[in-house]
C-alpha positions as a Markdown table, in Angstrom:
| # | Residue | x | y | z |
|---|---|---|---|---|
| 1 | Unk | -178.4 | -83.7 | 127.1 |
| 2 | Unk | -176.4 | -86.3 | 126.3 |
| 3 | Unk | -175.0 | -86.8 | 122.5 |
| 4 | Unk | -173.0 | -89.0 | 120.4 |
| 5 | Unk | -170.9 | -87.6 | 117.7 |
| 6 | Unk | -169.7 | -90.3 | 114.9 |
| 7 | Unk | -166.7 | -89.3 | 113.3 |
| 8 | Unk | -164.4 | -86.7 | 114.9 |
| 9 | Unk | -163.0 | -85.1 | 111.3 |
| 10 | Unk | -163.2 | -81.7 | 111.3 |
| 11 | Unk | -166.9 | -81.2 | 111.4 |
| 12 | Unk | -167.4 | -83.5 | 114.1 |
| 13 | Unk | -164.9 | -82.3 | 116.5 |
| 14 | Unk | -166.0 | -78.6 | 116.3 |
| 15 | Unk | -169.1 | -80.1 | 116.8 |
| 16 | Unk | -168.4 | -82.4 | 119.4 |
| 17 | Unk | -166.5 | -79.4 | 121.7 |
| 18 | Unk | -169.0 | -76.9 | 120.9 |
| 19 | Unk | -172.0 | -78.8 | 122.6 |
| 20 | Unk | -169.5 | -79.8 | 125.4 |
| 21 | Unk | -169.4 | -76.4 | 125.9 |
| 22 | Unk | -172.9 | -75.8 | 126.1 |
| 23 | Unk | -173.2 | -77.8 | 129.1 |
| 24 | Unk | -173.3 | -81.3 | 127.4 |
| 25 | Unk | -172.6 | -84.9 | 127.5 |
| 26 | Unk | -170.7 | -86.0 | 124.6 |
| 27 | Unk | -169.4 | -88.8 | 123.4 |
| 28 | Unk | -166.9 | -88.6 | 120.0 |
| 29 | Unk | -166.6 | -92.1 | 118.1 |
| 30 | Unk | -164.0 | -92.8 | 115.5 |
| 31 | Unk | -162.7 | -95.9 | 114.0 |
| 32 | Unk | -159.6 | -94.2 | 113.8 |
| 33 | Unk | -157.5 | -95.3 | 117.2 |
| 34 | Unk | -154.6 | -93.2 | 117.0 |
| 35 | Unk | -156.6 | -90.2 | 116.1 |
| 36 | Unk | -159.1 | -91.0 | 119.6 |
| 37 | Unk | -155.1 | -91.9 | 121.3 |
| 38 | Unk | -154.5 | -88.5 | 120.4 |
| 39 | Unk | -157.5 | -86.7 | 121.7 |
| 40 | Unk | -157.6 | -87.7 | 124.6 |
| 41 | Unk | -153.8 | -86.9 | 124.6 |
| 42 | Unk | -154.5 | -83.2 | 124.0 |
| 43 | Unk | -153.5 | -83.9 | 120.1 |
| 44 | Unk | -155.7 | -82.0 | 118.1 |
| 45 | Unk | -155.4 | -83.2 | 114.4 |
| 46 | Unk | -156.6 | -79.7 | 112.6 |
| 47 | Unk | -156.1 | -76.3 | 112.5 |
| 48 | Unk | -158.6 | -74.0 | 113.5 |
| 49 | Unk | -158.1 | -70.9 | 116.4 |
| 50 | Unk | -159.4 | -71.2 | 119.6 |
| 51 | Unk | -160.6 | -74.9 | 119.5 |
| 52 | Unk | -157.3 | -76.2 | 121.7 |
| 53 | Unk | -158.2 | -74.2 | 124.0 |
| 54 | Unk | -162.0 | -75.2 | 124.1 |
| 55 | Unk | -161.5 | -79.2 | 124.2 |
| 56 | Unk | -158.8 | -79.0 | 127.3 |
| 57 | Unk | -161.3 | -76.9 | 129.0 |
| 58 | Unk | -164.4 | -79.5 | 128.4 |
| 59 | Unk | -162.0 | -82.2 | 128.5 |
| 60 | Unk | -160.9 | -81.3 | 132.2 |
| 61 | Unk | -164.5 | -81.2 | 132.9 |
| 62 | Unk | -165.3 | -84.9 | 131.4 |
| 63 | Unk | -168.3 | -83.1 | 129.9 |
| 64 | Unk | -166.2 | -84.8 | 126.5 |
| 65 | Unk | -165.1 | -88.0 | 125.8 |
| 66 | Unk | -163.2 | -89.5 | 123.2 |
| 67 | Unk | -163.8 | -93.3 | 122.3 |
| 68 | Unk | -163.9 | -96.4 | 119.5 |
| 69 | Unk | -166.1 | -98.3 | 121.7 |
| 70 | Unk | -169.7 | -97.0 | 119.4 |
| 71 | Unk | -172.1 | -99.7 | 121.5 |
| 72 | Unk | -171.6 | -97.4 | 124.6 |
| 73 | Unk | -171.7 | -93.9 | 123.3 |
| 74 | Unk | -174.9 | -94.7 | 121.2 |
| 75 | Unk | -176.4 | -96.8 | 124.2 |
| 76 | Unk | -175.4 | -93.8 | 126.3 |
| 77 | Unk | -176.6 | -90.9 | 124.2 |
| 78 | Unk | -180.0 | -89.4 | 123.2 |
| 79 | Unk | -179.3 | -87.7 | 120.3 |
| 80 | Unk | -177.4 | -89.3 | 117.5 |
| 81 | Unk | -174.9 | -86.5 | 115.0 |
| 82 | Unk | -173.5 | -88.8 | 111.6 |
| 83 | Unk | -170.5 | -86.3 | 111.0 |
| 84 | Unk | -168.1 | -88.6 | 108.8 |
| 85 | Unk | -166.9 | -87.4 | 105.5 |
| 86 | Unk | -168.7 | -87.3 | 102.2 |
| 87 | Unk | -165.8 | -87.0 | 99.7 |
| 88 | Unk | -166.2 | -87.2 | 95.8 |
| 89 | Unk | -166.2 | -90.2 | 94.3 |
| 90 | Unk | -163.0 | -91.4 | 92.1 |
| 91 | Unk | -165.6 | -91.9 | 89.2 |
| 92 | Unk | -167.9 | -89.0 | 88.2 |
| 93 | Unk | -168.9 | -86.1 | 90.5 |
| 94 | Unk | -171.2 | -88.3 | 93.0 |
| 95 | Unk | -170.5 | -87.8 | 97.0 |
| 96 | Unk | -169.3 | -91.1 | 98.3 |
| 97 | Unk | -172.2 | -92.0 | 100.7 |
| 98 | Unk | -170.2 | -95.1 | 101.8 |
| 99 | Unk | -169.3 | -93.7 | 105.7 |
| 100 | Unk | -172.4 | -92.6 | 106.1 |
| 101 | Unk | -174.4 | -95.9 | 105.4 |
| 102 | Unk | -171.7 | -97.9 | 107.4 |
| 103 | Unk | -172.7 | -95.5 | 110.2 |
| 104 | Unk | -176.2 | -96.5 | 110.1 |
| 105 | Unk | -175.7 | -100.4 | 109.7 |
| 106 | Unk | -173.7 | -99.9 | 112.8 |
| 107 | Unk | -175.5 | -98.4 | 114.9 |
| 108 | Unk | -178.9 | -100.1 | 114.1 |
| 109 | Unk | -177.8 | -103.0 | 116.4 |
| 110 | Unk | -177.4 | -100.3 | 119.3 |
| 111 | Unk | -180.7 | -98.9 | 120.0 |
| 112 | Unk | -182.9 | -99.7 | 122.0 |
| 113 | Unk | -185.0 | -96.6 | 122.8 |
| 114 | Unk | -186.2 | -93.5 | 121.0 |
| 115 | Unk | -182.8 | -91.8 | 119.5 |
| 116 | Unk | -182.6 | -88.8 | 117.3 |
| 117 | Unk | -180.3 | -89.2 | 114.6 |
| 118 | Unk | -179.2 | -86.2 | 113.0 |
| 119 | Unk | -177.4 | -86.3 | 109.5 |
| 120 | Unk | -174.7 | -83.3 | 109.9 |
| 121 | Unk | -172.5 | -84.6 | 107.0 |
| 122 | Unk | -173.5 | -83.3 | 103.6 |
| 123 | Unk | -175.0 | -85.3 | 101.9 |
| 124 | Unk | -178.0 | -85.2 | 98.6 |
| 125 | Unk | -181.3 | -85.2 | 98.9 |
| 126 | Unk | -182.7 | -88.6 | 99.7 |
| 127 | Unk | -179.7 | -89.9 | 101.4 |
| 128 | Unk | -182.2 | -89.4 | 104.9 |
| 129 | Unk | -184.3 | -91.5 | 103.3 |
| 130 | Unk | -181.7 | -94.2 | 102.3 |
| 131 | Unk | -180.7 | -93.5 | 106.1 |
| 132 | Unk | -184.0 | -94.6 | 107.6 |
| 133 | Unk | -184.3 | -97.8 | 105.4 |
| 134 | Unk | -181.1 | -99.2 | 106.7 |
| 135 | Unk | -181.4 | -98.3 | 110.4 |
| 136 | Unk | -185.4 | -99.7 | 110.1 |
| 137 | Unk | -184.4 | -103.0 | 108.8 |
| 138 | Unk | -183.0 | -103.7 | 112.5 |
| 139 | Unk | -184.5 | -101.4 | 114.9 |
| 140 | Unk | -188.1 | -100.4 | 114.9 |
| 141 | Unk | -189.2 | -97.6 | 113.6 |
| 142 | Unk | -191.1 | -96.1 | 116.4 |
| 143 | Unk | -187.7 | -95.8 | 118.3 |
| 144 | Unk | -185.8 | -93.6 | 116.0 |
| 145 | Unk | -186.5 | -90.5 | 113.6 |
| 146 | Unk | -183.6 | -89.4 | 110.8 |
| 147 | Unk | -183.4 | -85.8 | 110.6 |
| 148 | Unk | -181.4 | -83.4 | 108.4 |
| 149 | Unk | -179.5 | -80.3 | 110.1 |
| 150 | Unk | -176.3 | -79.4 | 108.2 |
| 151 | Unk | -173.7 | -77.5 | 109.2 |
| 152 | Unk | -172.2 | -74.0 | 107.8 |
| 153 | Unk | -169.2 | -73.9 | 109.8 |
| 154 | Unk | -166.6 | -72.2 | 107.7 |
| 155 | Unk | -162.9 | -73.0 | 108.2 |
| 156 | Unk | -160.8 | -71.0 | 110.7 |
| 157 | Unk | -163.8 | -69.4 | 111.9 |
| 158 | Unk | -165.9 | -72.5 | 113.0 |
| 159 | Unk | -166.5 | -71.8 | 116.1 |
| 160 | Unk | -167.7 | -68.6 | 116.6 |
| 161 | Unk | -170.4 | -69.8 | 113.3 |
| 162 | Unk | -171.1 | -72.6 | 115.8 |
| 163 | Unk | -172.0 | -70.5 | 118.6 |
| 164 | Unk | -173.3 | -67.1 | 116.3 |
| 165 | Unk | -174.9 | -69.1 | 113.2 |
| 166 | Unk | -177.2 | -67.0 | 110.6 |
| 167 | Unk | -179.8 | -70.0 | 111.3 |
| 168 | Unk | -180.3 | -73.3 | 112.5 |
| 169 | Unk | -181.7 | -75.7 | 110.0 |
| 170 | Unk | -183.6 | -78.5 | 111.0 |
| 171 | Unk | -185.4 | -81.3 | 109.0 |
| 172 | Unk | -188.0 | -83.5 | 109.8 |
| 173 | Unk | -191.4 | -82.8 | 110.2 |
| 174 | Unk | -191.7 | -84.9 | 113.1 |
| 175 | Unk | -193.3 | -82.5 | 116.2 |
| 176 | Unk | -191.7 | -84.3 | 119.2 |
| 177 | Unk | -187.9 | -84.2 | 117.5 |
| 178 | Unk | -188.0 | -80.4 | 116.5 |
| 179 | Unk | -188.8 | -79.6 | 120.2 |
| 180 | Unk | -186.0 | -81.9 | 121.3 |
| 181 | Unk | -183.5 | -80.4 | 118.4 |
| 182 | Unk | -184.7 | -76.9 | 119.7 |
| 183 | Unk | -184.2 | -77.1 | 123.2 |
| 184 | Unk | -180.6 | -78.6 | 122.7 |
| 185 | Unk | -179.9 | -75.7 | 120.2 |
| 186 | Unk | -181.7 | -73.4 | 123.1 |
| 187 | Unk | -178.6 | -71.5 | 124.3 |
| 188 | Unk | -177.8 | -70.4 | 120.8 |
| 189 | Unk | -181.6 | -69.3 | 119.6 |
| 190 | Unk | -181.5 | -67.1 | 122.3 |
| 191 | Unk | -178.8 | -65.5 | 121.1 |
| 192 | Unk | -179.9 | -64.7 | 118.3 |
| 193 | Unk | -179.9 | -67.3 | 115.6 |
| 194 | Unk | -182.9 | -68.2 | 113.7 |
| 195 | Unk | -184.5 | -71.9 | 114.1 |
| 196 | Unk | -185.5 | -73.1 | 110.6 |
| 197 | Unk | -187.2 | -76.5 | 110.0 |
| 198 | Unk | -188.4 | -77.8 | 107.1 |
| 199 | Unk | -188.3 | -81.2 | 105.5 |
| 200 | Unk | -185.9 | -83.4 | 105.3 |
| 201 | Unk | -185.0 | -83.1 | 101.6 |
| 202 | Unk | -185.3 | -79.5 | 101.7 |
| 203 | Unk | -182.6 | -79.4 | 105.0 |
| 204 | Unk | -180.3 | -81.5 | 102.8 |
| 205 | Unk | -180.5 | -79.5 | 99.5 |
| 206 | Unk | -180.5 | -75.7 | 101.2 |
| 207 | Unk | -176.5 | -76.9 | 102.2 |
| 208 | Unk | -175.4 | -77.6 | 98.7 |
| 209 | Unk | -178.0 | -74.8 | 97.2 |
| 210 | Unk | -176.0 | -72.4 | 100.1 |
| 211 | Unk | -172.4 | -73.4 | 99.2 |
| 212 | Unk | -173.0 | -73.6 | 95.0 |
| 213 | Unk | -174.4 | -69.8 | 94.7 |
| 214 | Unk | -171.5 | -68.7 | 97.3 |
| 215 | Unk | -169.0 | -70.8 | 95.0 |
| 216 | Unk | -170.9 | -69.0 | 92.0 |
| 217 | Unk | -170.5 | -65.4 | 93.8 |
| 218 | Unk | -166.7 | -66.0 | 93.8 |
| 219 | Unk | -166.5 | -67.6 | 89.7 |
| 220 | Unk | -168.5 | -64.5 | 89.3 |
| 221 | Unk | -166.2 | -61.9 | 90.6 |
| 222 | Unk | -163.0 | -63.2 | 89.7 |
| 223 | Unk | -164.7 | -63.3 | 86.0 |
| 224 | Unk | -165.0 | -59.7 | 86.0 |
| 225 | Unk | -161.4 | -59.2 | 87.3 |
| 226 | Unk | -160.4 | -60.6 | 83.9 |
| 227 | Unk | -162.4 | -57.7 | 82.6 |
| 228 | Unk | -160.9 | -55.1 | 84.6 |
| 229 | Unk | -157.2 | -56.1 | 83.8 |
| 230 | Unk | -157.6 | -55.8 | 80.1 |
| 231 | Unk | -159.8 | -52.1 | 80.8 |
| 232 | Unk | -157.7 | -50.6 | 83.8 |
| 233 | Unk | -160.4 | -50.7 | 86.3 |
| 234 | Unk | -160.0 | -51.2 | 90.3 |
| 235 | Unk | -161.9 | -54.5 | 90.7 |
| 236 | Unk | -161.9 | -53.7 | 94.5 |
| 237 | Unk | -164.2 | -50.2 | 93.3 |
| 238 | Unk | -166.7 | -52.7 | 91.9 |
| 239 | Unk | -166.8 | -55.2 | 94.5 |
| 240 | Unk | -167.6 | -52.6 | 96.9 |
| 241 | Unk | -169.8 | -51.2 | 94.6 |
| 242 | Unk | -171.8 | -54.0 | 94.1 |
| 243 | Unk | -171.5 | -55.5 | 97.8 |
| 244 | Unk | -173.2 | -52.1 | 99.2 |
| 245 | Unk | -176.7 | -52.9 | 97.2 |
| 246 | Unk | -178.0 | -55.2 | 100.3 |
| 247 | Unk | -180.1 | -57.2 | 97.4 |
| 248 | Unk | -176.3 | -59.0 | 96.8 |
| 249 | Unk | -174.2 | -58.6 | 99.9 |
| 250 | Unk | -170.5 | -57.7 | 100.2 |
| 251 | Unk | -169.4 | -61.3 | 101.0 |
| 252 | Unk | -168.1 | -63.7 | 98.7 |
| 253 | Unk | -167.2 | -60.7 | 95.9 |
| 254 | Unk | -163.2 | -60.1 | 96.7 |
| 255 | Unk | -161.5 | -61.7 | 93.6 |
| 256 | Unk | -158.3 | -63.9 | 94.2 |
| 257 | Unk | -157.0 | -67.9 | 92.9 |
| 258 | Unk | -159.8 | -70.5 | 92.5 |
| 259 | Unk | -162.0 | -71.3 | 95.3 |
| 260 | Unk | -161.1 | -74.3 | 97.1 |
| 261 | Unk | -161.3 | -76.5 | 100.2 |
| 262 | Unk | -164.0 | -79.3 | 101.5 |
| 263 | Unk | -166.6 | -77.8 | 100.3 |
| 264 | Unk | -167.9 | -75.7 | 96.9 |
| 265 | Unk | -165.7 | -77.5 | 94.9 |
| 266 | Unk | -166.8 | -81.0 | 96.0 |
| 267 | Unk | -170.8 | -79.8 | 97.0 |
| 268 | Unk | -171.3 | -77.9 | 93.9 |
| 269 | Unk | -169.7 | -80.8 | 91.7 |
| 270 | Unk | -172.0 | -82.6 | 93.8 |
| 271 | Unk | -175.1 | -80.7 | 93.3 |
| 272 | Unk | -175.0 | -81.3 | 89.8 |
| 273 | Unk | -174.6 | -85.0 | 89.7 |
| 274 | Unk | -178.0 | -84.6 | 91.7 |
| 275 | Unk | -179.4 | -82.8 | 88.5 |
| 276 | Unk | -178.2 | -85.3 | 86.3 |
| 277 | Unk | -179.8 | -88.4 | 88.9 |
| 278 | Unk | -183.8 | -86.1 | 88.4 |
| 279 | Unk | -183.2 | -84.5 | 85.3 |
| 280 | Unk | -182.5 | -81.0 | 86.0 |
| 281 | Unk | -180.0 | -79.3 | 84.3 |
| 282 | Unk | -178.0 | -77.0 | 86.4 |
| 283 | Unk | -176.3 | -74.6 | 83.9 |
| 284 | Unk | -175.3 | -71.9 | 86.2 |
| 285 | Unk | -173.6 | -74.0 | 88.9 |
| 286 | Unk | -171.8 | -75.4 | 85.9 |
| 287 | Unk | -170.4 | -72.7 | 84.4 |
| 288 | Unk | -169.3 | -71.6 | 87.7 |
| 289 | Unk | -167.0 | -75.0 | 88.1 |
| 290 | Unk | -166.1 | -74.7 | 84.7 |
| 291 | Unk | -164.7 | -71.3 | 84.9 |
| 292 | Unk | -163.5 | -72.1 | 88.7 |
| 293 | Unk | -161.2 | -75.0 | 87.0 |
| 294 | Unk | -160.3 | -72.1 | 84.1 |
| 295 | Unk | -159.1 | -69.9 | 86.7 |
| 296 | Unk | -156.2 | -72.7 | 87.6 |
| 297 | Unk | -154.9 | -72.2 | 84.0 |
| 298 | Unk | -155.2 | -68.4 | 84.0 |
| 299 | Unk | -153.7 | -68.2 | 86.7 |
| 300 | Unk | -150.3 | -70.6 | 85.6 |
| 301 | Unk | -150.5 | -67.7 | 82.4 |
| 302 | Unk | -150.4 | -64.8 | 84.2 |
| 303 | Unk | -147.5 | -66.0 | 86.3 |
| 304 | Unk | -145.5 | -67.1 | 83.2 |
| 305 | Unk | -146.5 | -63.6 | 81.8 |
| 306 | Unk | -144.8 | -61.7 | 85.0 |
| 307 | Unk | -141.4 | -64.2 | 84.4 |
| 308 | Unk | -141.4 | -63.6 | 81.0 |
| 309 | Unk | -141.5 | -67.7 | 80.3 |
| 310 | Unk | -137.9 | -67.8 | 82.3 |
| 311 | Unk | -137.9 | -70.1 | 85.4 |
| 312 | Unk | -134.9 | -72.3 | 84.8 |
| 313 | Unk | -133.3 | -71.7 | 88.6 |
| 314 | Unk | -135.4 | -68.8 | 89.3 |
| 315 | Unk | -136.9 | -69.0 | 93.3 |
| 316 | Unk | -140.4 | -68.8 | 93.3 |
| 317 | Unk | -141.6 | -68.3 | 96.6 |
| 318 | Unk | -145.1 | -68.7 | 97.8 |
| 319 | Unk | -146.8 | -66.7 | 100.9 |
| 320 | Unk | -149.7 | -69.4 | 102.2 |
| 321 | Unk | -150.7 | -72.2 | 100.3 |
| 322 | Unk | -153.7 | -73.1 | 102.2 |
| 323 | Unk | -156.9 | -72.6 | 100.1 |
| 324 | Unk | -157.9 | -69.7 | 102.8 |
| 325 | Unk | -156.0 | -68.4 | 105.9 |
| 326 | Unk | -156.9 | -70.1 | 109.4 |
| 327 | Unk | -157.0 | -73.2 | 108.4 |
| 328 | Unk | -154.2 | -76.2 | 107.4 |
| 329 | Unk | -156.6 | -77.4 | 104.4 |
| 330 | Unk | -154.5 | -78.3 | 101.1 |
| 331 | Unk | -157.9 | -79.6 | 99.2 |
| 332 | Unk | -158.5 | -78.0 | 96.1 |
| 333 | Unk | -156.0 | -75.1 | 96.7 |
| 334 | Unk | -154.7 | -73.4 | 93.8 |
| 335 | Unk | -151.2 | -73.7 | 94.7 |
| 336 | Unk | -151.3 | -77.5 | 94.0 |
| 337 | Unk | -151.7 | -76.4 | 90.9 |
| 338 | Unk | -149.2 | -73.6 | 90.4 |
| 339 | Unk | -146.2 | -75.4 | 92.4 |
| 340 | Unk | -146.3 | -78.3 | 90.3 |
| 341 | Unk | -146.4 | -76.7 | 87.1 |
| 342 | Unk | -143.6 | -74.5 | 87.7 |
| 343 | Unk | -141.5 | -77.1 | 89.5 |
| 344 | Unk | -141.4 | -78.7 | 85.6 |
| 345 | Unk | -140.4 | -75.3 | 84.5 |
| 346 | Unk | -137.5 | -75.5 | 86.5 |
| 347 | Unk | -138.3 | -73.2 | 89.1 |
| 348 | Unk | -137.0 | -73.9 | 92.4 |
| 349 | Unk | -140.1 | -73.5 | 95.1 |
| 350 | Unk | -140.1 | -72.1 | 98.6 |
| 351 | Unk | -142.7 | -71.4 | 100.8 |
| 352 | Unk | -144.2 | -70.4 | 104.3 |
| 353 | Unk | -147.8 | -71.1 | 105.5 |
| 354 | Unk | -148.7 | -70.7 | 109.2 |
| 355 | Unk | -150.2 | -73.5 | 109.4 |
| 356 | Unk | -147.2 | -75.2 | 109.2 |
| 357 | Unk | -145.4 | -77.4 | 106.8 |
| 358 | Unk | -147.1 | -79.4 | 104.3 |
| 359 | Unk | -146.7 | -83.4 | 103.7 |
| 360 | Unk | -148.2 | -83.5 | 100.4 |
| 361 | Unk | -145.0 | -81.5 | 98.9 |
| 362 | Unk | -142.4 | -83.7 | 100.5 |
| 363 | Unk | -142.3 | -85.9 | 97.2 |
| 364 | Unk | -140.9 | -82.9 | 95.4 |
| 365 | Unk | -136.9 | -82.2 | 95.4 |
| 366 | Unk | -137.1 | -78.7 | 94.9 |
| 367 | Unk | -139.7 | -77.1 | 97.0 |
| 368 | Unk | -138.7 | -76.5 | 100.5 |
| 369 | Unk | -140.6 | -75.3 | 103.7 |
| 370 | Unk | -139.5 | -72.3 | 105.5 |
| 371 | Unk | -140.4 | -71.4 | 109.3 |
| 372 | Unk | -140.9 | -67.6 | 108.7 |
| 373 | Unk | -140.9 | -64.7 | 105.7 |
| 374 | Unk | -137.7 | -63.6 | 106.3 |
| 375 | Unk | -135.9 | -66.6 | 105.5 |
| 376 | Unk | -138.4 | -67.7 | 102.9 |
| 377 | Unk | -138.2 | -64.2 | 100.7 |
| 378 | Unk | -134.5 | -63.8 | 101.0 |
| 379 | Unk | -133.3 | -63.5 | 97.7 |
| 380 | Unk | -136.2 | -64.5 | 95.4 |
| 381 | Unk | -137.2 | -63.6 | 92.3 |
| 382 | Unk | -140.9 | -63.7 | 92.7 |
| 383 | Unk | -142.7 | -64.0 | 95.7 |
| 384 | Unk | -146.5 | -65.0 | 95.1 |
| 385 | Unk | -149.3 | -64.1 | 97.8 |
| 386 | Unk | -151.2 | -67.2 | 97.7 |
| 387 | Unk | -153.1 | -66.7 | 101.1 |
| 388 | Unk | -154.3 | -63.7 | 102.9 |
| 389 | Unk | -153.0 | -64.4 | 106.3 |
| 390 | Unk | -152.8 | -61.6 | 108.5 |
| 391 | Unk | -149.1 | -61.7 | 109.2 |
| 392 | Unk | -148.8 | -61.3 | 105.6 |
| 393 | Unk | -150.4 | -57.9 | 105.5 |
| 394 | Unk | -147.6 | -55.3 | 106.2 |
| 395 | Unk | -144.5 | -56.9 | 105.0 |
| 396 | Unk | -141.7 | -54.6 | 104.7 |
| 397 | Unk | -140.8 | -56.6 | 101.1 |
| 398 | Unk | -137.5 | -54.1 | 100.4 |
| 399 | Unk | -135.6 | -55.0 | 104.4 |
| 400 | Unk | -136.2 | -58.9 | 103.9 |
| 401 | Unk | -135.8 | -60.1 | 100.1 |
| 402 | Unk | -132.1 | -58.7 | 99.4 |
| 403 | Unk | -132.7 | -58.6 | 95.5 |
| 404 | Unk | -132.9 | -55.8 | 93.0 |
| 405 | Unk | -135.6 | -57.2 | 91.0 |
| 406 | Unk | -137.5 | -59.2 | 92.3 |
| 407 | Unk | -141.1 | -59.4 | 92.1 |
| 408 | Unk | -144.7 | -59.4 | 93.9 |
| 409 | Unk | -147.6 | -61.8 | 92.3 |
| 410 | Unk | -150.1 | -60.4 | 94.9 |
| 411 | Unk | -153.3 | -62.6 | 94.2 |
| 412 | Unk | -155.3 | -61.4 | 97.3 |
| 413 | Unk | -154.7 | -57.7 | 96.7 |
| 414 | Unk | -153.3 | -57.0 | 100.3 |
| 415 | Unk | -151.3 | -54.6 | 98.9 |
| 416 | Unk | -151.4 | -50.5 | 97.5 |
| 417 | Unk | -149.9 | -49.9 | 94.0 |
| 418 | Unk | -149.4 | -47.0 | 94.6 |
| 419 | Unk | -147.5 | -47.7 | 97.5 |
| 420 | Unk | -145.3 | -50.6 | 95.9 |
| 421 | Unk | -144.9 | -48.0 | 92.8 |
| 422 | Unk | -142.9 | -45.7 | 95.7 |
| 423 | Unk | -140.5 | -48.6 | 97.0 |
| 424 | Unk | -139.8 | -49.1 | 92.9 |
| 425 | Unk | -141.2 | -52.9 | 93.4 |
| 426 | Unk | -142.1 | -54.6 | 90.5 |
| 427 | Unk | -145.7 | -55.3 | 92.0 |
| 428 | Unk | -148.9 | -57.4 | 89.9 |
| 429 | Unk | -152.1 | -58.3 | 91.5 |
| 430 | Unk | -155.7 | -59.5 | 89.8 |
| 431 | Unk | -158.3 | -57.3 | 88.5 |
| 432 | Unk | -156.2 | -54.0 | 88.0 |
């Protein structure tokens, strides 16, 4: 088939190779030229494994191309994906639908035959609606049908959910489109996944319903961690405990920092703006953001707990500062928090992530990147894991730091007391 994907961010790119790979024609559009300059460079602009690796190969085979020029790839393409960004607004909690509508003004002009456009960016309910009155004020309705299919492609592991979803879900209750939708999804149904349609309001609000209980889950659990400090009990026993009753699922239960990223922060905040806009009061969803924003705050106390309130010179070094590992995303991540606030304390901050070195710490004098853990540990006095990377996992802490007292913040629990009680490290984690 062939397909045109608007907006080549991080949902649309994954996208945009992922179909290429299944044997399609695709065409990415940004207005971005430098980012398209890059692309079809070899440049790609995010971090996630294995999708290098996937473009060059579909690239090569000019089953993908990269482009500004919208008139062609919509006049080219069949099916229609809208995968631009849906950010909070700077007032209130509402997503800014403002890409998304300049997407369908645009490409209103372009289409002259029966096109399929799909809504893959998240958006609330009604925005297909809003959709379809702005694209029908231009091009006939006969010729085009809005349909809902998010995605649920999680960071650092997007492709494989691409390729090995839980479900498809498809809205529109248009006959002709689902076929079309499920022969293009074809080669991942018969792997396995299951194809779900339903309406178009009900596709929109089963993505934020999906990422405000997981975003609950993980408010939830790191709740009871504060519990099992204060009563000396393993919060990993309970987790496990609770994840082996298949009714609630092992996922989503390992207590850590705040939950962050592009999406339960912003889609949960989200979701309840769309209970305010229909009068619905969403009391669960927030208490979960309220005690996700808490957990910010806790988490600044318990550190200034473990330094005894001294940070004047003291080197605070921080293991990952991506909200989650396998990825480059800063958004929402606790340690834009936590740097900040100790940097005023007078702590000096190092630290190492993967991913590489981050821009949006380059306005501060006294936190400086390092390439690897050996040089980043050497002689600190607290060394906080931030992000459960797995080079992180067996670090032999006593070889590399070169200080008698130093100490582990470890707020992913990668580590054994016991086992950091032997090497006589002064070792803290959450929920024990």
């Amino acid at each position: 088939m062939k397909i045109c994907v608007i907006g080549s961010g991080y949902v649309g790119l994954v996208t945009g190779v992922c179909f290429a790979d299944l044997g399609n024609k695709v065409y990415c559009v940004d207005n971005d030229i430098k980012k398209i300059k890059n692309l079809n460079s070899g440049y790609i602009p995010i971090f996630e494994p294995g999708l290098d690796e996937l473009l060059k190969r579909n690239f090569i085979s000019k089953r993908i191309l990269f482009t500004t020029n919208l008139k062609k790839a919509v006049l080219s393409s069949d099916i229609l994906f809208i995968c631009v960004g849906t950010p909070i607004t700077k007032k209130g909690d509402a997503a800014n639908l403002n890409y998304v509508f300049q997407v369908a003004r645009s490409i209103r002009k372009f289409i002259n035959k029966f096109k399929v456009i799909v809504t893959k960016s998240t958006v609330p309910v009604t925005t297909g609606d809003r959709i379809e009155k702005i694209i029908n004020l231009k091009a006939k309705k006969k010729n085009f049908e809005v349909v809902s299919n998010p995605e649920f492609l999680r960071e650092g592991e997007a492709i494989r959910d691409f390729r090995y979803p839980d479900r498809i879900v498809v809205g529109t209750n248009n006959k002709k489109v689902i076929k079309i939708l499920e022969n293009l999804y074809a080669p991942i149904i018969n792997k396995g996944a299951k194809y779900f349609t339903t309406s178009r309001r009900g596709a929109e609000l089963i993505k934020y319903a999906s990422n405000a209980f997981l975003a609950t889950k993980i408010s939830y659990i790191n709740e009871l961690a504060n519990l099992c400090e204060k009563i000396k009990v393993d919060i990993t026993d309970v987790s496990v405990g609770m994840g082996l009753d298949k009714r609630i699922g092992s996922r989503f239960l390992r207590a850590g920092p705040a939950f962050g990223g592009s999406c339960f922060p912003k889609d949960s905040r989200a979701l309840l703006d769309t209970g305010k806009k229909f009068k619905t009061e969403f009391s669960i969803v927030k208490s979960a953001v309220e005690s996700n924003e808490k957990r910010r705050v806790l988490l600044t106390k318990r550190i200034q707990e473990i330094m005894s309130k001294k940070f004047k010179n003291k080197i605070i070094t921080f293991l990952g500062v991506t909200f989650k590992p396998n990825t480059d995303d800063m958004r929402e991540s606790t340690s834009l928090t936590l740097i900040p606030y100790f940097l005023k304390k007078g702590a000096i901050i190092r630290y190492y992530d993967p991913s590489g070195k981050k821009d949006i710490f380059n306005k501060y004098k006294k936190v400086f990147y390092y390439s690897n853990i050996s040089d980043v540990c050497l002689k600190s006095d607290l060394i906080v894991i931030h992000t459960e990377w797995n080079e992180f996992k067996s670090i032999e802490f006593r070889k590399i730091v070169k200080k008698k007292n130093f100490k582990i913040f470890d707020m992913r629990g990668l580590y054994s007391q016991n086992l950091m009680k032997k090497e006589k490290i002064n070792y803290y984690c959450i929920g024990k």
